[in-house]
C-alpha positions as CSV (number, residue, x, y, z in Angstrom):
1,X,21.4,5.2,-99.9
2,X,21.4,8.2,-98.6
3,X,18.7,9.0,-95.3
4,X,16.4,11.7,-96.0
5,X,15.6,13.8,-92.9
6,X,12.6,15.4,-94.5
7,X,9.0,14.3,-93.8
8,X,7.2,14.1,-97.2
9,X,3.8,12.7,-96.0
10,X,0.6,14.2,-96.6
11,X,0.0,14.6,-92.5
12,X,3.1,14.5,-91.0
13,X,4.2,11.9,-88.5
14,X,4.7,12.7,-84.9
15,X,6.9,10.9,-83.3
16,X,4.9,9.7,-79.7
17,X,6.3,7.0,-78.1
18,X,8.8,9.3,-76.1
19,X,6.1,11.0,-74.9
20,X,3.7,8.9,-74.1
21,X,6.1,6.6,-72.1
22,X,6.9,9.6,-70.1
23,X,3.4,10.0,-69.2
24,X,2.7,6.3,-68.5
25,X,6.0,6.4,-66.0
26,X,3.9,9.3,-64.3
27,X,0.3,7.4,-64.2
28,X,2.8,4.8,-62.6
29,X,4.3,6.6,-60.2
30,X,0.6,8.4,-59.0
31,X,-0.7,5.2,-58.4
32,X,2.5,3.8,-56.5
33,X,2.6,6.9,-54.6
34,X,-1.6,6.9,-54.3
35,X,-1.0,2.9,-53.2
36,X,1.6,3.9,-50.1
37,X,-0.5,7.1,-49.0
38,X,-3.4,4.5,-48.5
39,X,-1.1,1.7,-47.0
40,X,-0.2,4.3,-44.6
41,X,-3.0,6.3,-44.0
42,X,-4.7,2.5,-42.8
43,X,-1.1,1.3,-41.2
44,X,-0.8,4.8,-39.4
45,X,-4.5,5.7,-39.3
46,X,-5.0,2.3,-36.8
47,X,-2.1,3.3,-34.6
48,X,-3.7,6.6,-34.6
49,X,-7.3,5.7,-34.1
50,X,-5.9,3.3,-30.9
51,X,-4.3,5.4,-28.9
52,X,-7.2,7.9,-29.5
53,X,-9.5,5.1,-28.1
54,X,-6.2,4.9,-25.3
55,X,-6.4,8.5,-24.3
56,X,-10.0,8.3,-24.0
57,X,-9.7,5.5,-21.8
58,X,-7.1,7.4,-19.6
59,X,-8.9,10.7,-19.8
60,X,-12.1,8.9,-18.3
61,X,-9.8,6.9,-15.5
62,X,-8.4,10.3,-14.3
63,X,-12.2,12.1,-14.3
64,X,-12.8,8.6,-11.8
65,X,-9.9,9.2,-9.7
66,X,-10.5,12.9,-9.7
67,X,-13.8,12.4,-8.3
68,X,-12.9,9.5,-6.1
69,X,-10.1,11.8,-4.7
70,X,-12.2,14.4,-3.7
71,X,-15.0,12.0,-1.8
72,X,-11.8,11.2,-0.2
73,X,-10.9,14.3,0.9
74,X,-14.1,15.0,2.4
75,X,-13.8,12.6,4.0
76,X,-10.9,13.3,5.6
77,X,-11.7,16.8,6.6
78,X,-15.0,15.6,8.7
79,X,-14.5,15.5,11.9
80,X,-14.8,11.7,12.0
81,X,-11.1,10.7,11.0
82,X,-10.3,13.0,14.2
83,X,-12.3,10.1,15.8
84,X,-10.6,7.6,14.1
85,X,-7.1,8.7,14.8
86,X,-7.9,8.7,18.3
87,X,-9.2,5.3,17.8
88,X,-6.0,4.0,16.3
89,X,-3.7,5.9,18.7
90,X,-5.3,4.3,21.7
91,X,-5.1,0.8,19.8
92,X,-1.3,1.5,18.8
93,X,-0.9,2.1,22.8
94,X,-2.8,-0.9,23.8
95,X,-0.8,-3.0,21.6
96,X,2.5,-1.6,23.1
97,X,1.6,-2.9,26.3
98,X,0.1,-6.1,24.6
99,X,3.9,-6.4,23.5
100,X,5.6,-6.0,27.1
101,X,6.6,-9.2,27.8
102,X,6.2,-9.6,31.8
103,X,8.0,-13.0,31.7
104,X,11.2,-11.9,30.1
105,X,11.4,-9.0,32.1
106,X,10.8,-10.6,35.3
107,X,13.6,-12.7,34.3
108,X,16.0,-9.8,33.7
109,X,15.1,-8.4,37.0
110,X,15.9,-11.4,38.9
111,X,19.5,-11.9,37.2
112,X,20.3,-8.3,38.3
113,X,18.5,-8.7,41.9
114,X,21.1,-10.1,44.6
115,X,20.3,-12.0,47.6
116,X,19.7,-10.1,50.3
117,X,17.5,-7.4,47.9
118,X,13.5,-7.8,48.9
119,X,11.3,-6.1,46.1
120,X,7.7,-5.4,47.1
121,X,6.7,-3.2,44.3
122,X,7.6,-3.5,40.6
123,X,5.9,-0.8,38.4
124,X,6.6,-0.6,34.6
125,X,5.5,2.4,32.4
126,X,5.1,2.2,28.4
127,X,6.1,5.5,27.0
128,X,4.8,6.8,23.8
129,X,8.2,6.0,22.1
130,X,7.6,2.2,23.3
131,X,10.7,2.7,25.7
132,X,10.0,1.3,29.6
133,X,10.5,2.7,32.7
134,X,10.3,1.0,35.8
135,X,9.7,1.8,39.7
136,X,11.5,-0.1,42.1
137,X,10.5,-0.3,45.8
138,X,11.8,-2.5,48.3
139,X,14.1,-3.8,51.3
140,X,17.8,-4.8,51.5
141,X,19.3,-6.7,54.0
142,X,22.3,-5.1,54.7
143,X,22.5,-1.9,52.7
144,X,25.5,-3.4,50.7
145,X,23.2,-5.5,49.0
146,X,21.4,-2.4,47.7
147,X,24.6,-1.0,46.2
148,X,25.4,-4.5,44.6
149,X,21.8,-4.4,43.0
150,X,22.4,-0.6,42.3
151,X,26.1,-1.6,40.1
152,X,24.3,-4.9,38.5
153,X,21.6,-2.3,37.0
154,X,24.0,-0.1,35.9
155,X,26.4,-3.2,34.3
156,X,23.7,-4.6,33.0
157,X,22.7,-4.1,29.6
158,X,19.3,-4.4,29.6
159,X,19.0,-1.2,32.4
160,X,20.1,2.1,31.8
161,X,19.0,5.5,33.6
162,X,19.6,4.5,37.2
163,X,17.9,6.8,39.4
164,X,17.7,6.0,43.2
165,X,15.1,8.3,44.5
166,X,15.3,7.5,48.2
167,X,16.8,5.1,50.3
168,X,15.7,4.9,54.7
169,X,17.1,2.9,57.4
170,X,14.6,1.2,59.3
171,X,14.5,1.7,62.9
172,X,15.4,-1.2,64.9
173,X,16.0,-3.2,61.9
174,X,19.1,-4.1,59.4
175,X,16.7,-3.4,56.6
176,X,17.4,-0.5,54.2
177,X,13.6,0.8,52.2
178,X,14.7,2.3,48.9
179,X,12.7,3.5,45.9
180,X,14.5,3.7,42.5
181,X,14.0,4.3,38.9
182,X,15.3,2.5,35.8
183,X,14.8,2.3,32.1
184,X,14.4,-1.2,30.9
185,X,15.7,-1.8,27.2
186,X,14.0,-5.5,26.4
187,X,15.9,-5.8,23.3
188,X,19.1,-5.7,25.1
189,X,18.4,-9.6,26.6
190,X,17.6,-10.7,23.4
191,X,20.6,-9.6,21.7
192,X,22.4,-11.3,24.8
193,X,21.2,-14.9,24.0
């Protein structure tokens, strides 16, 4: 039997199948590709949508800031923060003297002060940079003494900046006035113990 390649029917026969499965595959493929834009336009949209609401949220804290910054600056350009800087300078200084401790330096004084040295005045000075200076004045019976309080200053680490500003025999006396100056470093004794 031979095959017969002809179409003999009254309405011929189209052949569909081919087709129509190629135009169900594309219905299938717009809807899986219509399926993922959703999925993503949600899935992305939400990422989106929050850090719009983020930004937002930002954007507002920098207009607070902003404005907070400038009440701030007004602030500082009135004339009362000149005030308070004086306020806090003079606190700051009153402090550094709250700090001088009388009792240690005494005690450094007397382990440099030999015998025969009499002090009668004993003036200490708080500089801005917190360093001390100190005025000596007093008697020293014989002058050898003074020099021996004069080299324990200067071998002593705690004192530095010897300076003797006068020194007078009294008449009719051993004694020997002097007035001298020194800078007193109080960390010095503590690094000592």
């Amino acid at each position: 039997m031979k095959r017969l390649h002809v179409n003999v029917a009254e309405t011929p026969f189209v052949n569909q199948g081919i087709p129509l499965t190629l135009m169900a595959g594309l219905v299938v493929l717009a809807v899986a590709l219509t399926l993922i834009n959703l999925a993503s336009f949600f899935v992305l949209g939400r990422d989106f949508r929050s850090q719009r609401s983020e930004l937002k949220l930002k954007k507002e804290r920098l207009e607070f800031l902003k404005k907070d910054v400038a009440g701030k600056q007004k602030v500082l350009d009135s004339a009362g923060v000149a005030t308070f800087a004086g306020e806090a300078r003079f606190v700051s200084e009153v402090l550094a003297v709250k700090r001088f401790s009388w009792i240690q330096f005494l005690e450094d004084l007397e382990r440099v002060k030999p015998f025969g040295v009499q002090l009668e005045a004993v003036s200490p000075t708080i500089g801005k940079d917190e360093s001390v200076g100190v005025a000596l004045r007093g008697r020293a019976n014989p002058r050898s003494e003074l020099l021996k309080f004069e080299q324990n200053l200067m071998g002593d680490p705690s004192f530095f900046g010897f300076l003797l500003q006068s020194e007078q025999r009294e008449k009719n006396s051993p004694f020997v006035s002097f007035n001298l100056t020194v800078q007193y470093r109080p960390e010095a004794s503590r690094e000592l113990r």
